[in-house]
C-alpha positions in Angstrom: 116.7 61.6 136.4 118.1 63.3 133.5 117.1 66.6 132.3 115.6 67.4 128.6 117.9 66.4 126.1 119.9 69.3 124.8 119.1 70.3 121.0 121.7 68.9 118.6 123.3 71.5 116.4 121.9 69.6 113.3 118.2 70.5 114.5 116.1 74.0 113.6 116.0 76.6 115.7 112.6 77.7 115.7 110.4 76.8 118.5 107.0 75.5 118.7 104.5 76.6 121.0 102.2 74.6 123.5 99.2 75.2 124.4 99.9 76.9 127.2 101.5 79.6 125.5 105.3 78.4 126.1 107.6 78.1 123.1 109.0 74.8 123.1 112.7 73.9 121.2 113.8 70.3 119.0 114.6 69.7 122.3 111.9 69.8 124.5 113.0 73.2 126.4 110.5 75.4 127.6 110.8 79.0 126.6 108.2 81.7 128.0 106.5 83.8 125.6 108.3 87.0 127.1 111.9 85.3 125.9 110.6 85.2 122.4 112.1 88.3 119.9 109.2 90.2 118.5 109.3 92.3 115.5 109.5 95.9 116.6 108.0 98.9 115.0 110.4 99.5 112.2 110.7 95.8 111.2 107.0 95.6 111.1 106.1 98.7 109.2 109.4 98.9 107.0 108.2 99.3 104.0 104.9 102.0 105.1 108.0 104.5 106.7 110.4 103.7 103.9 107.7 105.2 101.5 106.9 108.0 103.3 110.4 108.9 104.1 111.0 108.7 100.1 108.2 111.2 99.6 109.0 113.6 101.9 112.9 113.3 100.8 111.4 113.6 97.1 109.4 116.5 98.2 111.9 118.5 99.9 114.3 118.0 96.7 111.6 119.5 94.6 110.7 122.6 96.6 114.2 123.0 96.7 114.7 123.2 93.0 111.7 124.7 92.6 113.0 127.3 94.6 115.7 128.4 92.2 114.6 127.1 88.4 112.0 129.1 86.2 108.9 128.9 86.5 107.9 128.0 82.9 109.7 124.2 84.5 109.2 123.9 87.6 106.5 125.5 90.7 106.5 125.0 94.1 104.2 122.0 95.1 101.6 124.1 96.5 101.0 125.9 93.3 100.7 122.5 91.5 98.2 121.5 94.6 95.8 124.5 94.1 95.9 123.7 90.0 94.2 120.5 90.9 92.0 121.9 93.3 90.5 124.1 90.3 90.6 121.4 88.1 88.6 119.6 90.7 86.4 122.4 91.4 85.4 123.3 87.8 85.1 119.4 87.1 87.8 119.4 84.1 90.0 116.8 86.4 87.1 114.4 86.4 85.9 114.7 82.7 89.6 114.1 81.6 90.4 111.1 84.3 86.9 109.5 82.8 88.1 109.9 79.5 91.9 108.8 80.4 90.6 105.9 82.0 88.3 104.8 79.9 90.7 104.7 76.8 93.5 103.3 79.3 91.7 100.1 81.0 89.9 99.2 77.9 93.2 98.8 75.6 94.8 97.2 78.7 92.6 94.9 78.8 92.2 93.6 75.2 96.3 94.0 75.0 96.7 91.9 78.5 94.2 88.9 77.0 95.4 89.3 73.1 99.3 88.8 75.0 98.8 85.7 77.5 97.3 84.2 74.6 99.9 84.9 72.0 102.3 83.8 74.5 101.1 80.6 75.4 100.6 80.1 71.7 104.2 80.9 71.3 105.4 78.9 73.8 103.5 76.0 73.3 104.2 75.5 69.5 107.4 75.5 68.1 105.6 76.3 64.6 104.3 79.2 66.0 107.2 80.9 67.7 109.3 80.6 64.6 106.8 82.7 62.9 105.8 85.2 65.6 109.1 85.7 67.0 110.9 87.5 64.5 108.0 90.0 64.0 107.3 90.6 68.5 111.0 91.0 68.6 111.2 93.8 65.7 107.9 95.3 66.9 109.2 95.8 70.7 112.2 97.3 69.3 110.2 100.0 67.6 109.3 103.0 68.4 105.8 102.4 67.5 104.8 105.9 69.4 105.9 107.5 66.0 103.2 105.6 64.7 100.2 107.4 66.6 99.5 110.1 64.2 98.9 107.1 61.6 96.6 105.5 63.8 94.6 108.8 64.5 93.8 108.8 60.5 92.9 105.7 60.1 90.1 105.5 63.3 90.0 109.4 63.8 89.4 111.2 67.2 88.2 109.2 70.1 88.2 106.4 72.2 88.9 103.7 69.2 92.2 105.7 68.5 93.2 105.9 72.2 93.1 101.9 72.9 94.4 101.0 69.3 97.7 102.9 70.7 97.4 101.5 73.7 97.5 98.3 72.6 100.0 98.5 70.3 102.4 99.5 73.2 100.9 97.4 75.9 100.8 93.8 74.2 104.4 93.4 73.5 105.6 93.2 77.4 103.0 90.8 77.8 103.4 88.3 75.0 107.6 88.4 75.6 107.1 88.0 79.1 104.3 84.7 79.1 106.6 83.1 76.2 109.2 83.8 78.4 107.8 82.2 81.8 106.2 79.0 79.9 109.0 78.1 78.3 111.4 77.8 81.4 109.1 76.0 83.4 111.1 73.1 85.0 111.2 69.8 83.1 111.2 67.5 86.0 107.7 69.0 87.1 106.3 68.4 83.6 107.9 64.5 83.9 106.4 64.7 87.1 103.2 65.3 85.6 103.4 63.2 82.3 104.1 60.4 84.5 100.9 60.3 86.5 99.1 60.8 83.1 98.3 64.2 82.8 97.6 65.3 79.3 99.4 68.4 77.4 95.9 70.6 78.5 96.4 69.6 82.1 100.0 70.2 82.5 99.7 73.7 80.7 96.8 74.5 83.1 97.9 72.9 86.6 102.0 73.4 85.9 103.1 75.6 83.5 101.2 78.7 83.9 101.3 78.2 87.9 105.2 78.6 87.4 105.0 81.4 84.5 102.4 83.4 86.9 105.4 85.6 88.1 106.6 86.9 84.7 103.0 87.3 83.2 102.5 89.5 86.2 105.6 91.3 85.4 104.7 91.7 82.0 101.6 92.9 83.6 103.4 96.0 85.3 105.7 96.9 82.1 102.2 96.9 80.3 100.8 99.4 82.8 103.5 102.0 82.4 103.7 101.8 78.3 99.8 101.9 79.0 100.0 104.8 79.9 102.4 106.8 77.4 100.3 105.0 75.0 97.4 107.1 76.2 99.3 110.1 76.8 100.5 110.4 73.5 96.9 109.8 71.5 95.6 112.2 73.6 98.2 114.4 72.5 98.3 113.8 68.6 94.3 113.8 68.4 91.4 114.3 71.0 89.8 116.7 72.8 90.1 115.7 76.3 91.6 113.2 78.9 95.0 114.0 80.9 96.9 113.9 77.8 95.0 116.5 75.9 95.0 118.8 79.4 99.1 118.7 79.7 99.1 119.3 76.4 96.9 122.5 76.3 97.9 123.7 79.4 102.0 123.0 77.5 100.5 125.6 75.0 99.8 128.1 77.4 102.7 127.7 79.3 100.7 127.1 82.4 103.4 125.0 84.1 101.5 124.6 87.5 98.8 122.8 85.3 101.2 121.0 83.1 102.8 119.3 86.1 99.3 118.7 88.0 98.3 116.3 84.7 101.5 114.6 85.0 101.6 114.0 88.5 98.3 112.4 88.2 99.6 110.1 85.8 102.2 109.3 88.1 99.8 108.6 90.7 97.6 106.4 88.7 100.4 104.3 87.6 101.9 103.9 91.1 98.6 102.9 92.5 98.0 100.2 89.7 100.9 99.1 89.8 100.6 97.8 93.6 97.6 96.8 93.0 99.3 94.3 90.5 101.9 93.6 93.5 99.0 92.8 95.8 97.5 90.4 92.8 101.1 88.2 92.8 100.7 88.2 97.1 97.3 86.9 96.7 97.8 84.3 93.6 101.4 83.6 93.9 102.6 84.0 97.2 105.3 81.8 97.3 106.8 84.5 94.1 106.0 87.4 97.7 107.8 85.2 99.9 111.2 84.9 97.8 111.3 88.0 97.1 110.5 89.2 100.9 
């Protein structure tokens, strides 16, 4: 009798796998489990070693510098380490996180829902985008920051000043960025759709903001960083605490070691929320995860 017929070139590669554990080609060729390539450690743990490895490189360029600049710019790490430690100890680092935070997630938050909405609006109506467009693209342009001391006057020192800033910076990424996504979802999907009858409420909730979910969540992550400065810089102009106000005073005093330990929490606050808005795409878009690998 004749053997198994041979795979034509024409068919996929990839083999299936019995029951028994044997993988199993187009054509019908057994292939034992011990044949199979397996990731190895590097390809399955790329990205955890290409992170540390940037740290440490990072690291090592700073001690270096560090090493041979003044110290009213830069200290050596572990000076910057036992700043936080007091700051830690004495509880300053948490009052001023609380109050960074607070100001931070709330004007976030209001700017992240005022923008998806404005966008869709915007994208949606070509009344509306005539009129909003001309003002989003001149207010993005602007270095609104300028405008922080304005905004201290008019809702003094506290938290309402904090997340009007924040908002003011944050909203603008968003609203682009949804208007943007929306409007180049593919035509043929909203035939598709219009031809089984789906109304204009339906095929903006089932089509077009499925395909604009990767560029709101973009907008999502530009609106974390200018978060962020947006904070920073109330904080700066007009409070009396939070991280801001603590680089700032500690700027005053030419305390460098406590300048950078402010700013490096910052940093580590925006890296961590922004992959946490990564891990939000995996989990609601992951066909966005697997094109981009």
């Amino acid at each position: 009798m004749d053997g198994p017929p041979a795979a034509t070139p024409g068919q996929s590669e990839r083999a299936a796998t019995t029951r028994e554990g044997v993988a199993v080609t187009p054509g019908g060729v057994g292939i034992r489990p011990s044949s199979v390539p397996r990731p190895g450690l590097y390809a399955r743990n790329r990205t955890t070693i290409h992170t540390v490895l940037t740290v440490l490189l990072g690291a090592a360029l700073w001690q270096f510098a560090a090493a041979r600049a003044s110290t009213l710019i830069l200290v050596p790490l572990q000076d910057i380490g036992g700043a936080l430690v007091g700051q830690a100890q004495d509880g300053m680092l948490w009052t001023d996180l609380l109050a960074s935070s607070s100001g931070f997630a709330l004007g976030l938050l209001l700017a992240s829902v005022a923008g998806i909405l404005v966008g869709i609006a915007m994208a949606t109506s070509r009344v509306v985008f005539d009129f909003l467009d001309p003002w989003v693209s001149a207010l993005y342009s602007t270095p609104l920051i300028a405008l922080a001391p304005l905004f201290i006057i008019v809702f003094g020192i506290g938290l309402q000043a904090k997340v009007a800033v924040v908002i003011t910076l944050a909203i603008f990424p968003v609203i682009i960025n949804t208007t943007a996504g929306i409007r180049t979802t593919d035509p043929k999907l909203i035939e598709t759709a219009r031809s089984f009858g789906a109304g204009r409420l339906q095929i903006l909730r089932k089509v077009m903001l499925p395909w604009s979910l990767p560029f709101i969540l973009t907008g999502l992550r530009l609106a974390v960083g200018r978060a962020l400065i947006g904070v920073v810089v109330a904080e700066f102009f007009g409070s009396v605490n939070g991280l801001g106000h603590s680089v700032f005073v500690a700027s005053q005093n030419f305390d460098t070691a406590n300048v950078w330990a402010g700013v490096f929490m910052l940093a580590l606050i925006g890296t961590l929320l922004i992959r946490f808005m990564y891990w939000v795409e995996r989990k609601i878009a992951p066909w966005r995860a697997e094109e981009t690998g």
